[in-house]
C-alpha positions as CSV (number, residue, x, y, z in Angstrom):
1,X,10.2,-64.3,4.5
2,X,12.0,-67.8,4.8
3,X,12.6,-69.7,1.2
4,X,8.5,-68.5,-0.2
5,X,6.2,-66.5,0.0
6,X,2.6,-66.1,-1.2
7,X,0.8,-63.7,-2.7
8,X,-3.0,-62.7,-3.3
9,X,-3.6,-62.2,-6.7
10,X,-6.8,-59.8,-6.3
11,X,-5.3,-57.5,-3.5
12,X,-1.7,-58.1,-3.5
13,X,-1.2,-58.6,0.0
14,X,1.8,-60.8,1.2
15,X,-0.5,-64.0,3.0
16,X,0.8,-66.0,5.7
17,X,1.3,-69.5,4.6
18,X,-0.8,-71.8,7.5
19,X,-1.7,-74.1,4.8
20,X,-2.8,-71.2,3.1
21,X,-5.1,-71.9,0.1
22,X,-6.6,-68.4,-0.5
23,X,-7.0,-64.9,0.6
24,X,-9.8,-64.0,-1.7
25,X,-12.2,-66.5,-3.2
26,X,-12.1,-65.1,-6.8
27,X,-8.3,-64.9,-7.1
28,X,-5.3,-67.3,-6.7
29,X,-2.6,-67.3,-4.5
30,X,0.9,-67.3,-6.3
31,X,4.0,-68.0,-4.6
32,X,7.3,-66.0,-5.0
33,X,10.5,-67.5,-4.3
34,X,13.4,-65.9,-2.5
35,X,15.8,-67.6,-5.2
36,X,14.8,-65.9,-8.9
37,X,17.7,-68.1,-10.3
38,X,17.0,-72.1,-10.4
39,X,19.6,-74.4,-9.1
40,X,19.3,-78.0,-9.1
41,X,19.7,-79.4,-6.0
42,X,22.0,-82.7,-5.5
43,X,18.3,-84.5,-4.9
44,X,16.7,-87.2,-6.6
45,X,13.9,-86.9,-8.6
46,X,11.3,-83.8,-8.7
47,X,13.6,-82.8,-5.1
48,X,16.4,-81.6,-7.4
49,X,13.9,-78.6,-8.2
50,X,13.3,-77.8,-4.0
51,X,14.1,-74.1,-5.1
52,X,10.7,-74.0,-6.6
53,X,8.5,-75.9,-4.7
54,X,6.9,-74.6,-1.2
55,X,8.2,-76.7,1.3
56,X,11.1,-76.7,3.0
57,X,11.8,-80.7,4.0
58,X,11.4,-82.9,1.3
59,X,10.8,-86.8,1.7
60,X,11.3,-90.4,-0.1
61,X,9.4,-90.3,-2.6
62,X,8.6,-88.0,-6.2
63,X,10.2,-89.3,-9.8
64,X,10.7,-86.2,-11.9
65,X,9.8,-86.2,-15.5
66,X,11.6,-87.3,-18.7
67,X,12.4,-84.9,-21.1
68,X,13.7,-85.8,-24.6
69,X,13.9,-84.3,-28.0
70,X,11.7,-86.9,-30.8
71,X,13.0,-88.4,-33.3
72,X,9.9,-90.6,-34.2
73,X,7.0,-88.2,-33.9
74,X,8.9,-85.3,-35.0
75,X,9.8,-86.9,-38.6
76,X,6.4,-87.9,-38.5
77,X,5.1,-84.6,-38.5
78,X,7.9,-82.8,-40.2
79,X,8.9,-80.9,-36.9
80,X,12.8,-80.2,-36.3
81,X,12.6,-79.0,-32.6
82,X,9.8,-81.5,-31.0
83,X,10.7,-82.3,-27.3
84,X,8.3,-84.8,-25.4
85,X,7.9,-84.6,-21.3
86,X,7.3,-88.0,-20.5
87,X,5.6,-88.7,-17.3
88,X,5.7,-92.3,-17.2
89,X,7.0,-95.2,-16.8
90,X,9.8,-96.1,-19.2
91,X,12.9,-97.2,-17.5
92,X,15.2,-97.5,-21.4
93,X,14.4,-93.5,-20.8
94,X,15.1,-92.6,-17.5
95,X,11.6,-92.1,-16.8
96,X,9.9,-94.2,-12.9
97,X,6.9,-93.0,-12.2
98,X,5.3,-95.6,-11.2
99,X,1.4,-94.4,-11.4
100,X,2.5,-93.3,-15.3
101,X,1.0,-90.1,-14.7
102,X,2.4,-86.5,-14.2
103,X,-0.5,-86.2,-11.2
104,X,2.5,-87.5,-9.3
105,X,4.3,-84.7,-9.4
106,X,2.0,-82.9,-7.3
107,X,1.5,-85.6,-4.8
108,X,4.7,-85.1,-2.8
109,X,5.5,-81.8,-2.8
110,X,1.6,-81.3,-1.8
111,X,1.7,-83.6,1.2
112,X,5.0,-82.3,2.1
113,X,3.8,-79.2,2.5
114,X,0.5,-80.6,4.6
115,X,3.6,-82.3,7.1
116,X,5.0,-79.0,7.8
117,X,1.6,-77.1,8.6
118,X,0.5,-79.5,10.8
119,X,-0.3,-82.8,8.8
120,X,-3.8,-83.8,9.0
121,X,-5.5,-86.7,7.5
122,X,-5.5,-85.6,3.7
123,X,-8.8,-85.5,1.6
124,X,-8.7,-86.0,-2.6
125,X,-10.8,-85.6,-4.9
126,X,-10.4,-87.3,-8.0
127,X,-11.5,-88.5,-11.6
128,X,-8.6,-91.4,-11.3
129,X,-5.0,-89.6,-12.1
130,X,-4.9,-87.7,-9.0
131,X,-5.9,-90.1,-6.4
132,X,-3.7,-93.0,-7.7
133,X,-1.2,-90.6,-7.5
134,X,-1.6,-89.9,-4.2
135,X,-2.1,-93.4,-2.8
136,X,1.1,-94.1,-4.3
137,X,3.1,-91.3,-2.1
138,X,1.0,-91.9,0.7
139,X,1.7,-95.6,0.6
140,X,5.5,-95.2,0.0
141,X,5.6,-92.8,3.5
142,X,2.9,-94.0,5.4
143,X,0.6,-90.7,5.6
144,X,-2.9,-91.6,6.5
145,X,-5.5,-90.0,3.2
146,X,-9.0,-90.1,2.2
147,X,-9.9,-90.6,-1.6
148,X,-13.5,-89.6,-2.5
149,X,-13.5,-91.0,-6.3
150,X,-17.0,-91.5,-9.0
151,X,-17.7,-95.1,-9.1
152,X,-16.8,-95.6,-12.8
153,X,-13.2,-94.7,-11.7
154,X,-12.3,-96.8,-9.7
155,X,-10.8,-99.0,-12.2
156,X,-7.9,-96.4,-12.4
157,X,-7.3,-96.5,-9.0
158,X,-4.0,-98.7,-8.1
159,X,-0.8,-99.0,-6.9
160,X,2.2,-100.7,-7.2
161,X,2.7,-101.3,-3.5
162,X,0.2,-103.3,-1.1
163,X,-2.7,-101.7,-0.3
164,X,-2.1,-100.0,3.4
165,X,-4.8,-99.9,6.3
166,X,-3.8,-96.2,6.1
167,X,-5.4,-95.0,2.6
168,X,-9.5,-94.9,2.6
169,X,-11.6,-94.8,-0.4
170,X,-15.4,-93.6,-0.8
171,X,-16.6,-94.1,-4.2
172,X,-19.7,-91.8,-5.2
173,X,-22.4,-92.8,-7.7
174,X,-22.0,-89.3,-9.6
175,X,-19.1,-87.6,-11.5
176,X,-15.8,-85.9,-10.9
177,X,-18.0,-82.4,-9.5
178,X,-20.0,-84.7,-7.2
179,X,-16.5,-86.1,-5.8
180,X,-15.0,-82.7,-5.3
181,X,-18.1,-81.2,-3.8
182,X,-18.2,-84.5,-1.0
183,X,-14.3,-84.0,-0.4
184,X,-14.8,-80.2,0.1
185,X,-17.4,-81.3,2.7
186,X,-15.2,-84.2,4.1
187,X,-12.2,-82.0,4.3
188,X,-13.7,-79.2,6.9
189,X,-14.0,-82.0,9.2
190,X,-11.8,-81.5,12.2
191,X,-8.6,-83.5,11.9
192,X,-9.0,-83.9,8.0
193,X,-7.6,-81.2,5.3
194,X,-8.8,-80.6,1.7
195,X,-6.0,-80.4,-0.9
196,X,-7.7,-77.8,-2.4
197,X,-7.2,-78.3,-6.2
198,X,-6.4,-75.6,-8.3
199,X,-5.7,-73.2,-5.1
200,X,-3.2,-75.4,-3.6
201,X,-0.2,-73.5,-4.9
202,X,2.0,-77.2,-4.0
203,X,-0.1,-78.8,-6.2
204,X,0.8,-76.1,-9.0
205,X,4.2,-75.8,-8.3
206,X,4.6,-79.4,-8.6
207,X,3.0,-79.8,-12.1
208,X,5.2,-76.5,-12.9
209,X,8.2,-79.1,-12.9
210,X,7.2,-80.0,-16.6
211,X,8.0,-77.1,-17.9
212,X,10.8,-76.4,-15.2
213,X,12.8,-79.6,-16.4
214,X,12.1,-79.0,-20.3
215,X,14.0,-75.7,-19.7
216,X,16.9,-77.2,-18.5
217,X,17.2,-79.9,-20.7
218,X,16.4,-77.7,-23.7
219,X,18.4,-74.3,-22.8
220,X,15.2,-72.4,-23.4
221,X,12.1,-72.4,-23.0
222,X,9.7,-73.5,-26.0
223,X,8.0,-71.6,-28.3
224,X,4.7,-73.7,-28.0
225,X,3.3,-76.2,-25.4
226,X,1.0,-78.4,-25.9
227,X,-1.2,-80.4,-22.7
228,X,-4.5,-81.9,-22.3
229,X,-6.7,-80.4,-19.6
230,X,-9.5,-81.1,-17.6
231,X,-9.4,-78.4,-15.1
232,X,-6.2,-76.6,-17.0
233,X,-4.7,-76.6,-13.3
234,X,-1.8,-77.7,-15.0
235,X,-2.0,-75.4,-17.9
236,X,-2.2,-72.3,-14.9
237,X,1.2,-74.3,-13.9
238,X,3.2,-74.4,-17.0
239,X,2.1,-70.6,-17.6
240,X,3.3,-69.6,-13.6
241,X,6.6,-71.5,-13.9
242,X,7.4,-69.6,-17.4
243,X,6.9,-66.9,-15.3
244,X,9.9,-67.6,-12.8
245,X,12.2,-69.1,-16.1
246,X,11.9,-65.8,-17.7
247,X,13.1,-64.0,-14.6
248,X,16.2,-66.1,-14.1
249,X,16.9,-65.0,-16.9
250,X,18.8,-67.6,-18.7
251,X,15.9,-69.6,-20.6
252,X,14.7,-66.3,-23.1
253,X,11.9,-64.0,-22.5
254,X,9.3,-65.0,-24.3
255,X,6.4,-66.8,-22.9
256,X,5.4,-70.0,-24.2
257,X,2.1,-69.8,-26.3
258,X,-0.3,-72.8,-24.4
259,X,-1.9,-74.9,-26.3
260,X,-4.8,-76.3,-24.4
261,X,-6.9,-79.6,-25.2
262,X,-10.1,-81.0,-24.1
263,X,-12.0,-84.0,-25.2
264,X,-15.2,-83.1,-26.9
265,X,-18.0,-82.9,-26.5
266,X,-17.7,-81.9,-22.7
267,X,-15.3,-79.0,-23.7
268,X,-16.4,-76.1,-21.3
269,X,-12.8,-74.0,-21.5
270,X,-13.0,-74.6,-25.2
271,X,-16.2,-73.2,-25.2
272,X,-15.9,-69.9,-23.4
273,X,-12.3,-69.2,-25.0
274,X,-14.1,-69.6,-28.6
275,X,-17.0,-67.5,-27.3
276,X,-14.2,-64.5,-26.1
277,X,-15.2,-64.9,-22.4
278,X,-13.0,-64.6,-19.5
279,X,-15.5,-66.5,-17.8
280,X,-18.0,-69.3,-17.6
281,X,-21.2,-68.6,-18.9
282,X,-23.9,-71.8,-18.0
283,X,-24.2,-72.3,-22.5
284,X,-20.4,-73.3,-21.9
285,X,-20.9,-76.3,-19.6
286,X,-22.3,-79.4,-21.9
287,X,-24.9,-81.3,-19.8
288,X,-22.6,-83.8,-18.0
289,X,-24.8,-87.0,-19.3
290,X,-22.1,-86.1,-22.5
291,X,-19.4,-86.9,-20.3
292,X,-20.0,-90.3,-21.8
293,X,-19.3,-89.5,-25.2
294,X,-15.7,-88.3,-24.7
295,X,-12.9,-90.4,-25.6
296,X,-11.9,-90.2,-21.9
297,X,-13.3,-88.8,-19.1
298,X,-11.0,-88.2,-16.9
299,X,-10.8,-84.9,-18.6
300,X,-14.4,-83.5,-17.2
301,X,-14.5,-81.0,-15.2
302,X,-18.2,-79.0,-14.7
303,X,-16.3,-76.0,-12.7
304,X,-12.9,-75.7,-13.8
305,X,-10.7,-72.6,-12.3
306,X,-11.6,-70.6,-15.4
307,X,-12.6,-67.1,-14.3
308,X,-10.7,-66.8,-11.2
309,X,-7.8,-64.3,-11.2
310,X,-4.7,-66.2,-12.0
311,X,-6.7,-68.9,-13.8
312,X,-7.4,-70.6,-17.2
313,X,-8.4,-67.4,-18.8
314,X,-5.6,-65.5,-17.5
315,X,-3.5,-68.2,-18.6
316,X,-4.2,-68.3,-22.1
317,X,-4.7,-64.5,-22.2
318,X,-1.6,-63.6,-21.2
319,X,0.4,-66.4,-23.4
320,X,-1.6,-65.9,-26.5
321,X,-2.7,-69.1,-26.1
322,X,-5.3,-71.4,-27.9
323,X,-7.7,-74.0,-26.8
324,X,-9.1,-77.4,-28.6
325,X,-11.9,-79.6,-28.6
326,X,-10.5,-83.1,-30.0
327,X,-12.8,-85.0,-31.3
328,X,-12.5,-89.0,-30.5
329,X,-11.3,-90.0,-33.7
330,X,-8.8,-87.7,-33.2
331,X,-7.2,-89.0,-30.5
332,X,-7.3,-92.5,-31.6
333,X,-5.7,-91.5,-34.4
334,X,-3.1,-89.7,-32.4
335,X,-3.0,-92.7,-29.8
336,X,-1.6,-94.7,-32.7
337,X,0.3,-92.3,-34.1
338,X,2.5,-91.4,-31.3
339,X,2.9,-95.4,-29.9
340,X,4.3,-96.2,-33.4
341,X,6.4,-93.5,-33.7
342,X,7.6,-93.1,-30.1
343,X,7.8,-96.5,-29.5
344,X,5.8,-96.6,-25.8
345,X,1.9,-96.8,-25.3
346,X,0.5,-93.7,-23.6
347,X,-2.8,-92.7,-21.6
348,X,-6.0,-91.7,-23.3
349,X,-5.6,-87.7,-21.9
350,X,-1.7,-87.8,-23.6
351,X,-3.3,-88.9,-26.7
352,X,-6.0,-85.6,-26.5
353,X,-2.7,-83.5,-26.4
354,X,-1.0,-85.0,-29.2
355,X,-3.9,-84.8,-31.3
356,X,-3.8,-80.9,-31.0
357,X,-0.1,-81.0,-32.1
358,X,-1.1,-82.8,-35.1
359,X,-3.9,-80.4,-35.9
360,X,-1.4,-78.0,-35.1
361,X,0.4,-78.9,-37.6
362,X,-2.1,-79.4,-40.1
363,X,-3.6,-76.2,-40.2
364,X,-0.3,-74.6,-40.0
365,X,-1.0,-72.5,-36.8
366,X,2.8,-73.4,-36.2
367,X,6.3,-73.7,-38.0
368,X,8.1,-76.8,-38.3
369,X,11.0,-75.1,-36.8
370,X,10.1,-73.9,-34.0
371,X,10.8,-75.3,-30.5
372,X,7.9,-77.5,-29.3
373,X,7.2,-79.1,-25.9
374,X,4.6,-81.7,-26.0
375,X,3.5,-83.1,-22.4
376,X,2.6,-86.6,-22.5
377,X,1.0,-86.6,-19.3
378,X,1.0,-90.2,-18.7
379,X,2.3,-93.4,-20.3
380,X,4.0,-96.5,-20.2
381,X,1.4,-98.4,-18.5
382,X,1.7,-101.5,-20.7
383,X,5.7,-101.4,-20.3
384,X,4.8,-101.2,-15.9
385,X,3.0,-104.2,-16.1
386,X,6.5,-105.6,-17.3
387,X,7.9,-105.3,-13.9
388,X,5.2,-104.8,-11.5
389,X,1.5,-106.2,-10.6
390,X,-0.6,-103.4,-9.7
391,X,-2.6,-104.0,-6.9
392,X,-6.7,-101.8,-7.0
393,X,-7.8,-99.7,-3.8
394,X,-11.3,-101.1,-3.4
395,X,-14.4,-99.0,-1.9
396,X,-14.7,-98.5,1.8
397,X,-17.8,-96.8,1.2
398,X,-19.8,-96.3,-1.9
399,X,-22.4,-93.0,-1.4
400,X,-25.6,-93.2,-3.7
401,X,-26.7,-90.2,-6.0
402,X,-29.5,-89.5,-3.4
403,X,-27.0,-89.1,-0.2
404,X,-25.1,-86.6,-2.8
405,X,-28.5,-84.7,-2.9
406,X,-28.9,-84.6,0.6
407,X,-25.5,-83.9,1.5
408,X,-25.7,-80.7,-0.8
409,X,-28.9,-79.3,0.4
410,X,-26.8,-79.2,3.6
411,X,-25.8,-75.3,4.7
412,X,-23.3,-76.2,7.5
413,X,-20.1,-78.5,6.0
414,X,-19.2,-79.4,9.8
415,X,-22.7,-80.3,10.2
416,X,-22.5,-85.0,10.6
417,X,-26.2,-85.6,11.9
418,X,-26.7,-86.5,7.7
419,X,-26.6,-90.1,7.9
420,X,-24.1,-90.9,5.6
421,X,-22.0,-88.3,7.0
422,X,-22.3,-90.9,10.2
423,X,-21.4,-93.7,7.9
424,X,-18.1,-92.0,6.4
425,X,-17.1,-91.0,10.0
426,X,-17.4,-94.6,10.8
427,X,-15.1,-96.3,8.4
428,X,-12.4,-93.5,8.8
């Protein structure tokens, strides 16, 4: 069995982990550790948690998480046990990551894992979060990645190293669903690898380190946690590692409720959870010309893993959970809120999250006493530019809206007589 090992969530069959990233296409695979009880390892950063992650090397790179209990924000909102994850970049805290987002918590563990099953270039798709987060690790060990990206996001994309030959970057004039569906097409190219989103139980595991860390610190786990989604990957993660913290044993048995954000109008999990459906139905899914109206859309996701066993639905079903559709007032609000209480600026998807905890609060869906875990999913940017120049990825190749229609009415993903598969072959 070795240190992991996975399991299908629709048959229950034990899969052989080849890079594995599912056995059936409507279910997710889960993995199952040999060790039920956490022990920190003597390892810096997210390392420290190698029990829970499936790899079994680990390399230079990976900042862990900050967790704290408020002060600030919690006499602000009359809470006693508020304790903020900080993914970010506040040094006064303890808290290096560099890209100020908890998307680089996935990054290493994920292309770790790729190293051990045969690395391959890696493919990411990405809204902005994930990719810089993966340029980062990539650049700090020298792996050779592909970032498929929308246009309008490229001004997320940086680093704080120099930009390496070995990181390439095709922008598409389209959104976040047009950037995954060219990666997916990119990454079934021989010699290349998808990272496979949501089924990419690294990528998971790795995000499951909030939640992992907050136990630790805390003593228990929390009554309530509180995230902003686009996909709710990371929800799926907070709710998996609850999963192995109860069985240890020593952080309580009650699951977590999740409380789930998006940025309205483009709310599709809010919708279906408010309609009672486990899954998807296309009056759910806003046009995605409203993608524009959100307060930040980074958090748009036209196919989220929703309805897939082991996914958002699952999620919330089984932790009582609740989903919100933050309006942008809201979050400015809660943008300001937070940065003058807390004392450090924070991203526009942190902001989503903390606005639910303040309507939270309002409407009294929880008590002041109870133990709350809000993740700030990034921040600190301002404070990094204290200490570093970030340095922008520019396009090696930008793909027009009509080579995304071609491309799509394309049956065979191996299939490079498109032209501007040609062109993309070219520059890699």
């Amino acid at each position: 069995m070795g240190r992991y090992q996975l399991r299908c969530l629709e048959c229950n069959h034990i899969v052989k982990d080849h890079y594995t990233l599912s056995c059936h296409d409507n279910a997710l695979l889960r993995t199952e550790y040999v060790k039920h009880t956490l022990t920190l390892k003597n390892l810096p950063g997210i390392w420290q948690f190698h029990d829970w992650l499936p790899v079994s090397g680990s390399m230079g790179s990976g900042d862990a998480p900050v967790t704290y209990q408020s002060k600030g924000l919690a006499r602000e909102l009359g809470l006693h046990n508020l304790h903020i994850s900080f993914n970010g970049y506040l040094p006064e805290r303890g808290a290096f990551i560099k890209t100020c987002s908890f998307k680089e918590l996935e990054s290493p563990a994920t292309l770790q894992r790729s190293i051990e099953h045969g690395n391959k270039t890696f493919v990411v798709s990405s809204a902005g979060n994930t990719a810089r987060a993966f340029a980062q690790t990539a650049s700090e060990v020298g792996l050779p990645l592909v970032i498929v990206i929308p246009v309008p996001c490229m001004n997320r994309l940086w680093i704080t190293n120099e930009v390496p030959d070995n990181i390439k970057v095709i922008a598409v004039d389209g959104d976040y669903y047009d950037a995954i569906m060219l990666g997916n097409r990119i990454g079934a190219i021989n010699g290349f690898r998808n990272e496979g989103g949501a089924k990419n139980v690294a990528r998971r595991d790795g995000m499951g380190i909030v939640m992992l860390d907050a136990a630790v610190r805390m003593k228990t786990l929390p009554k309530h946690y509180f995230q902003a989604i686009g996909s709710g990957t990371g929800g799926i993660a907070a709710w998996e590692a609850s999963i192995r913290l109860i069985q240890d044993g020593r952080f309580g048995d009650q699951m977590p409720h999740l409380h789930l954000a998006q940025s309205a109008p483009f709310a599709p999990i809010f919708n279906a959870w408010s309609g009672n459906r486990n899954i998807l139905a296309p009056e759910d899914v806003p046009d995605k010309s409203q993608i524009k109206e959100t307060y930040t859309d980074i958090l748009s996701n036209r196919n989220p893993p929703y309805s897939i066993k082991g996914g958002v639905a699952d999620a919330l079903s089984k932790t009582d959970g609740q989903v919100y559709a933050i309006e942008n007032d809201e979050a400015r609000d809660a943008k300001q809120r937070f940065e003058s209480a807390e004392g450090v600026d924070i991203l526009r998807p942190a902001a989503i999250a903390v606005a639910a905890l303040c309507r939270a609060v309002d409407t009294g869906s929880i008590d002041p006493n109870d133990m709350i875990l809000l993740n700030i999913t990034g921040g600190g940017l301002a404070r990094l530019k204290e200490d570093y120049s970030p340095n922008h990825l520019g396009a090696d190749l930008v793909v027009g809206a009509n080579d995304l229609d071609d491309l799509n009415d394309l049956n065979d993903s191996n299939t490079l007589t498109n032209g501007i598969l040609d062109e993309i072959m070219e520059i890699l």
